[in-house]
FIKOLZA-1660 file (N, C-alpha, C; in steps of 0.1 Angstrom, whole numbers, plus 5000, padded with zeros to 4 digits):
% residues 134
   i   px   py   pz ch aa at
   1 6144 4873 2148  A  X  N
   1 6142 4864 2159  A  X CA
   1 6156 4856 2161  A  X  C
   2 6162 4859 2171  A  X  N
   2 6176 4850 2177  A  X CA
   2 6175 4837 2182  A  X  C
   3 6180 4828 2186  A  X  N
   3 6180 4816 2189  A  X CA
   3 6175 4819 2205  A  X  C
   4 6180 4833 2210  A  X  N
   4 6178 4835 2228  A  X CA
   4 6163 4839 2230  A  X  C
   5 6157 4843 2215  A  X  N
   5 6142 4844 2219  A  X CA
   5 6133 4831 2215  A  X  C
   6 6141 4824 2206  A  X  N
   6 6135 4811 2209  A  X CA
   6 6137 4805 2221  A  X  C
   7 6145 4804 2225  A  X  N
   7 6149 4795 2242  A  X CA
   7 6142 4802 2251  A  X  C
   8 6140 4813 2251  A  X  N
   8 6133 4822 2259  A  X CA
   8 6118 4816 2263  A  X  C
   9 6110 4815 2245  A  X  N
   9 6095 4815 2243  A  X CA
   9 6093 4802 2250  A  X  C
  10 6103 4794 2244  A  X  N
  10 6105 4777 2248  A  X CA
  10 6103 4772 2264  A  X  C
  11 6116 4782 2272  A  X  N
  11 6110 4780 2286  A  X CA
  11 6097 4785 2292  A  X  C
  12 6090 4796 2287  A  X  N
  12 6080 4804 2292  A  X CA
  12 6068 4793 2285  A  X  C
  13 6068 4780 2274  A  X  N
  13 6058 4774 2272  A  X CA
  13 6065 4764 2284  A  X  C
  14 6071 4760 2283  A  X  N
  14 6078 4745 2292  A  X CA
  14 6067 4751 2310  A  X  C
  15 6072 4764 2316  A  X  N
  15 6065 4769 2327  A  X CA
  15 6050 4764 2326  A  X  C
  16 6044 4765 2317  A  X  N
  16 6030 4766 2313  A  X CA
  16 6023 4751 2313  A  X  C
  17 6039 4744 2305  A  X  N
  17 6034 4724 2308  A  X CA
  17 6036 4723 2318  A  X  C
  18 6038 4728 2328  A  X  N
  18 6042 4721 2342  A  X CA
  18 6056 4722 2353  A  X  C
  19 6066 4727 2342  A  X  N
  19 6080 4727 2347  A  X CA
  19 6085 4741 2353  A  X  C
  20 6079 4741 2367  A  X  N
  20 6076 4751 2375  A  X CA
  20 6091 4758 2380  A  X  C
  21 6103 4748 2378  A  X  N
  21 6119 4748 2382  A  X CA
  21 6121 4762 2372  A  X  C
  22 6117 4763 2365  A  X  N
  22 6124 4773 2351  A  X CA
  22 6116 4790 2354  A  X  C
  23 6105 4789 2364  A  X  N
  23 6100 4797 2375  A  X CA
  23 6111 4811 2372  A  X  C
  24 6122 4807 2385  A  X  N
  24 6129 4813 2389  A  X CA
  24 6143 4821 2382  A  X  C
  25 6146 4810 2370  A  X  N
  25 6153 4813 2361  A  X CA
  25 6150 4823 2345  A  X  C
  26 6133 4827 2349  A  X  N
  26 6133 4828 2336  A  X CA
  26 6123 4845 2342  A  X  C
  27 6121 4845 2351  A  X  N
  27 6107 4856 2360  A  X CA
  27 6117 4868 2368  A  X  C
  28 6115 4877 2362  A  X  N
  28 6123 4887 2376  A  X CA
  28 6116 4890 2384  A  X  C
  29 6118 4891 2392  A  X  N
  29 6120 4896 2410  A  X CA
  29 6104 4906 2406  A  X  C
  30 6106 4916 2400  A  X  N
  30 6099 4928 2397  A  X CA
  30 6086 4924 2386  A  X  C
  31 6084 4914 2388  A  X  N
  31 6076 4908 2372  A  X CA
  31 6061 4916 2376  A  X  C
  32 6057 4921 2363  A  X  N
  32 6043 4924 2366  A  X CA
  32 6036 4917 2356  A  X  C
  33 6024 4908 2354  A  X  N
  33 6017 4905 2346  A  X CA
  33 6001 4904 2344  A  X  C
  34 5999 4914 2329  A  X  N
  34 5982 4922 2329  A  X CA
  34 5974 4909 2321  A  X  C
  35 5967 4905 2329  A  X  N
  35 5953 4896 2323  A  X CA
  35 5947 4904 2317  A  X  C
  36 5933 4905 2317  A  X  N
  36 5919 4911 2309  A  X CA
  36 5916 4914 2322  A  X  C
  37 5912 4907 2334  A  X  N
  37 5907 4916 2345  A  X CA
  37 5913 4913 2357  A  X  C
  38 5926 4916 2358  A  X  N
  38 5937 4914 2370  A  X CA
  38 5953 4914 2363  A  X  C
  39 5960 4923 2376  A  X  N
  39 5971 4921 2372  A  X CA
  39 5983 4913 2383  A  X  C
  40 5992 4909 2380  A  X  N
  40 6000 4901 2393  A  X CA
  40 6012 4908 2391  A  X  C
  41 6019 4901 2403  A  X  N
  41 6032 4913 2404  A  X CA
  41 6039 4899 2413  A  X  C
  42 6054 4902 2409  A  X  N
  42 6062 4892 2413  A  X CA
  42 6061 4879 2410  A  X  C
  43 6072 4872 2415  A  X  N
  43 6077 4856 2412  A  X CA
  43 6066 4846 2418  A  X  C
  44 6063 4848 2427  A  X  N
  44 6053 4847 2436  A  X CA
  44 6037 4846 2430  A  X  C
  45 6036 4860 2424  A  X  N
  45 6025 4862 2416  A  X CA
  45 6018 4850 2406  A  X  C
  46 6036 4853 2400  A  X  N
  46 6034 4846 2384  A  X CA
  46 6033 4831 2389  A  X  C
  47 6040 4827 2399  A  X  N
  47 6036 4811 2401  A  X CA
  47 6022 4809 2405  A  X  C
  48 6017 4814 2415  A  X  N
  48 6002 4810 2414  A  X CA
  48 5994 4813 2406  A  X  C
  49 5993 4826 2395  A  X  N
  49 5987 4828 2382  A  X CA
  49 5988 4810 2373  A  X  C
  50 6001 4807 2373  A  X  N
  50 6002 4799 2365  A  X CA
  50 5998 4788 2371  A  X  C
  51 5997 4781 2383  A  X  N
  51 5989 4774 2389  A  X CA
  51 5975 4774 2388  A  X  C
  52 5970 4783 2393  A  X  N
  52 5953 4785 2390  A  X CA
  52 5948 4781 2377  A  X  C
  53 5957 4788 2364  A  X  N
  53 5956 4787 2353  A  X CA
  53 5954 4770 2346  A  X  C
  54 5961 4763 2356  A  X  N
  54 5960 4753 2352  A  X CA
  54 5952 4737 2360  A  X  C
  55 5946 4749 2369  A  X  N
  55 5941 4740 2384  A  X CA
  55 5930 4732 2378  A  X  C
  56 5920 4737 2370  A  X  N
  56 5906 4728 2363  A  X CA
  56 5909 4722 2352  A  X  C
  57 5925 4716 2349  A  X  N
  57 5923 4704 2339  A  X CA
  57 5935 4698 2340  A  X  C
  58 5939 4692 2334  A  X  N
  58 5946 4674 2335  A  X CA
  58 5953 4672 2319  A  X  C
  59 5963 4669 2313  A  X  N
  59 5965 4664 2303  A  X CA
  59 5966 4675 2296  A  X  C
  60 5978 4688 2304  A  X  N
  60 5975 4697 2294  A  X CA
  60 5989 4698 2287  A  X  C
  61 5985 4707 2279  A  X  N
  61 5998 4710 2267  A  X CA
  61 5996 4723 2259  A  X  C
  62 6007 4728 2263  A  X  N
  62 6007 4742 2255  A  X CA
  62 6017 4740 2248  A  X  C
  63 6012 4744 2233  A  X  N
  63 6025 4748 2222  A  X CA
  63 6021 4761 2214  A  X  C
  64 6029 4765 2206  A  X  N
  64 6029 4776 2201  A  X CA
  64 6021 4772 2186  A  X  C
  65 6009 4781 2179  A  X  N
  65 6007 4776 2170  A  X CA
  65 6017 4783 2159  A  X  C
  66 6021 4794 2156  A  X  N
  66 6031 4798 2148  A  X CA
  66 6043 4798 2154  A  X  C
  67 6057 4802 2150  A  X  N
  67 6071 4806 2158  A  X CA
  67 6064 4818 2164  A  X  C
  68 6073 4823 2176  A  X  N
  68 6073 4835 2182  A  X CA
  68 6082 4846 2176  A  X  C
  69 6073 4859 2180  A  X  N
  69 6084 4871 2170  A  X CA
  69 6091 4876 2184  A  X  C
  70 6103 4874 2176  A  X  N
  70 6116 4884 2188  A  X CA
  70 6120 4896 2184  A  X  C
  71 6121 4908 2190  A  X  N
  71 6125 4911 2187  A  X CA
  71 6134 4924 2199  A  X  C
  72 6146 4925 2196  A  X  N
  72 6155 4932 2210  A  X CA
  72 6149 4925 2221  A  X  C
  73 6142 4934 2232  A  X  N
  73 6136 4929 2246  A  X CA
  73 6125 4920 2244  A  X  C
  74 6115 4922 2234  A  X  N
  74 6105 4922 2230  A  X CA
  74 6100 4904 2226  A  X  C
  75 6090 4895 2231  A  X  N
  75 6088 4882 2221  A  X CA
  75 6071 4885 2223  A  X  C
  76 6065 4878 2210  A  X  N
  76 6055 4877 2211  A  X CA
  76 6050 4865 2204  A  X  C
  77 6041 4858 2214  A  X  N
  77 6035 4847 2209  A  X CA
  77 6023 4844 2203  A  X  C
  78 6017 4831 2197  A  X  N
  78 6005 4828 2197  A  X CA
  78 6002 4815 2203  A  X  C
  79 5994 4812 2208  A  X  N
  79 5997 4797 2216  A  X CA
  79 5981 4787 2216  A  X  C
  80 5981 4776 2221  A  X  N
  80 5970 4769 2219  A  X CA
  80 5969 4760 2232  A  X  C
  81 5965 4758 2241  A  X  N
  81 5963 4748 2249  A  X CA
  81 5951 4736 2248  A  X  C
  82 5957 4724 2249  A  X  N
  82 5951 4713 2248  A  X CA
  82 5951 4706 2260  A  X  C
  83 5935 4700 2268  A  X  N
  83 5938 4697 2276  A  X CA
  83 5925 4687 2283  A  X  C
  84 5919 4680 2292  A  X  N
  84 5908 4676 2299  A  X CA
  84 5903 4685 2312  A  X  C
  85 5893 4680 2314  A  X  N
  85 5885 4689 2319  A  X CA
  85 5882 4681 2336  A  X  C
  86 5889 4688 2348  A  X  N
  86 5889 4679 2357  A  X CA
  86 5873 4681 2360  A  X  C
  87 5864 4689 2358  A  X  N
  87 5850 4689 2363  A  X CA
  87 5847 4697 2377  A  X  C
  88 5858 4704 2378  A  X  N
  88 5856 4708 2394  A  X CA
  88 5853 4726 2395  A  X  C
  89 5847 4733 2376  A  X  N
  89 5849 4749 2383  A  X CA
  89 5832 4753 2385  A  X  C
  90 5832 4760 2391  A  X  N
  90 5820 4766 2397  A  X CA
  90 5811 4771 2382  A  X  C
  91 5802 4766 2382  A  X  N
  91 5788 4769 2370  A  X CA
  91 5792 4765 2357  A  X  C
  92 5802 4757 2360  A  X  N
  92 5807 4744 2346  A  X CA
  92 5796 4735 2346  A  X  C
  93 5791 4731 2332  A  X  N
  93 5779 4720 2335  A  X CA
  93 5787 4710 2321  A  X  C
  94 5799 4708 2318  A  X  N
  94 5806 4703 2313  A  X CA
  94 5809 4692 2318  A  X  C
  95 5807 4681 2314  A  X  N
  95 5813 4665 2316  A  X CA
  95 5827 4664 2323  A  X  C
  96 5834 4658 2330  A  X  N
  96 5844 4657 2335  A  X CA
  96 5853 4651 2325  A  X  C
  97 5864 4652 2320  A  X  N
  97 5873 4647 2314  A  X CA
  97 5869 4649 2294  A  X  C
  98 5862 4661 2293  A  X  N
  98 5862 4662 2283  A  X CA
  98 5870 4670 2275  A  X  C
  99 5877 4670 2262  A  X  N
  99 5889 4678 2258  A  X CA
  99 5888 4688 2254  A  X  C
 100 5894 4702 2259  A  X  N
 100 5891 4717 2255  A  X CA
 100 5903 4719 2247  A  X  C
 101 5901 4729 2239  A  X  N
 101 5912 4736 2232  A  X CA
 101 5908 4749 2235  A  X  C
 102 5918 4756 2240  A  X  N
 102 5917 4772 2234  A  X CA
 102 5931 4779 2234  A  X  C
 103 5925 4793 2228  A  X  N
 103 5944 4799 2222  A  X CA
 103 5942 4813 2226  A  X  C
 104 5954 4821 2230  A  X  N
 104 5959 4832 2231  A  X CA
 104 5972 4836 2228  A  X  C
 105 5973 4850 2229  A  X  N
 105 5985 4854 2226  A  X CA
 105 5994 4862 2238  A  X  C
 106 6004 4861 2238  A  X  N
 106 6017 4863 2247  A  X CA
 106 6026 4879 2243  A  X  C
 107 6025 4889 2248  A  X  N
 107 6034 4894 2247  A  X CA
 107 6041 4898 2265  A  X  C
 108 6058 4891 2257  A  X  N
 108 6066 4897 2272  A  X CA
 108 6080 4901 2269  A  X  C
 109 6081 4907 2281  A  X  N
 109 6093 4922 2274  A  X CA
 109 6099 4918 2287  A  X  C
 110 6117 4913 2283  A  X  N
 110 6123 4908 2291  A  X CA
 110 6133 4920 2297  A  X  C
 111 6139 4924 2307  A  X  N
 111 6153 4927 2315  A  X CA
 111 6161 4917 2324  A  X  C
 112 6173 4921 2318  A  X  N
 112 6185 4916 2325  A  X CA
 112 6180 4899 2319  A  X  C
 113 6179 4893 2307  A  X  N
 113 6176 4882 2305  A  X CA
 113 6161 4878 2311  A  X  C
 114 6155 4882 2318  A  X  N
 114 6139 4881 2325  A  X CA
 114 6127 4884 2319  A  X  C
 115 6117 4876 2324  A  X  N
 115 6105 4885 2316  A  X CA
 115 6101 4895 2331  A  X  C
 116 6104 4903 2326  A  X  N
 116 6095 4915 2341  A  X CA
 116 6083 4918 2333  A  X  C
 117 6071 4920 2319  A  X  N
 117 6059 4920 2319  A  X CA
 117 6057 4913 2313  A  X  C
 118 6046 4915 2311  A  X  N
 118 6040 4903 2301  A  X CA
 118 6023 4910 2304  A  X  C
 119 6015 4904 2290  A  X  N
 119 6001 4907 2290  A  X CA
 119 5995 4898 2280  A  X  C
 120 5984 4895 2280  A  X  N
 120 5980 4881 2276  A  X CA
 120 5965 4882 2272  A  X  C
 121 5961 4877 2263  A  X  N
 121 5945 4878 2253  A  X CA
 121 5944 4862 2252  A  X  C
 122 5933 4857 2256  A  X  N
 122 5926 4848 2254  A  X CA
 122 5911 4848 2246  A  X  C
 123 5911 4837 2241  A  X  N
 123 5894 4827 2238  A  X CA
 123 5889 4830 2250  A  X  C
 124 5886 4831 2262  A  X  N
 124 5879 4828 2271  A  X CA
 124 5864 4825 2268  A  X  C
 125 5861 4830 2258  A  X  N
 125 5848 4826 2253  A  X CA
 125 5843 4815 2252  A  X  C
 126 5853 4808 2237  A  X  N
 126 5855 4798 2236  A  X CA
 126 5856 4787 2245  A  X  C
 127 5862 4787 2256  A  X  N
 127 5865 4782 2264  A  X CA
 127 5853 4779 2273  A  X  C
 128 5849 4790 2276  A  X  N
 128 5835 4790 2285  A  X CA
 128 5827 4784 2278  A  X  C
 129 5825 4783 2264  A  X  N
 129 5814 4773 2258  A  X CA
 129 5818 4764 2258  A  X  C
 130 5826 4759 2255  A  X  N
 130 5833 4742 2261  A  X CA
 130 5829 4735 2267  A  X  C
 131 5827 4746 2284  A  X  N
 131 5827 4743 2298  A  X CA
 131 5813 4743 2297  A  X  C
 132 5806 4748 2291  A  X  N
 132 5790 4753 2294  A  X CA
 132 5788 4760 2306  A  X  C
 133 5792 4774 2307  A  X  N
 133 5796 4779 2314  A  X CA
 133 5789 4795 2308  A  X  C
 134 5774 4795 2317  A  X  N
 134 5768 4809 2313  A  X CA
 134 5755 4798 2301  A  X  C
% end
């Protein structure tokens, strides 16, 4: 792991708190990124992915729970989001403003300094039981 895949992981969590400026500097043009059931494509893509991602809660924060592994093109994460619950998703019977945790893991494979993929594993489970959700 180099100091460029730490600065790397760093802006790609910074994206995730909120700091949408680092967008453009860190996403290529050609970015494709695979969820569990959808994939997105471009700069464009990846900003409303990451908007939506973060549209039903308030007070969030993503950190990494271990360092990230770099290696050549390659970083892979593990990560944890902490956050409140705005109350507003469809078949949530979850209290407004209550605190969720949940974690996934990150792998994205950069060119020309960019992340052009990325693919991503979540709790969603976890998460959905939080929300009481199902």
């Amino acid at each position: 792991m180099t100091h460029k895949h730490t600065k790397m992981y760093d802006d790609w969590m910074a994206i995730w708190n909120g700091d949408f400026e680092k967008i453009d500097t860190l996403i290529h043009k050609n970015f494709i990124g695979h969820w569990p059931d959808h994939d997105v494509k471009g700069i464009s893509g990846f900003a409303e992915a990451v908007k939506m991602g973060r549209a039903y809660f308030y007070d969030i924060t993503f950190k990494p729970v271990i360092p990230p592994i770099g290696y050549a093109d390659r970083i892979s994460g593990y990560w944890e989001m902490t956050a409140r619950y705005l109350g507003n998703m469809d078949g949530a019977q979850a209290e407004q403003g209550i605190p969720v945790t949940f974690r996934g893991m990150d792998i994205l494979i950069f060119e020309e300094s960019k992340c052009i993929e990325y693919y991503v594993i979540s709790d969603m489970m976890a998460l959905m039981q939080q929300l009481k959700i199902g």
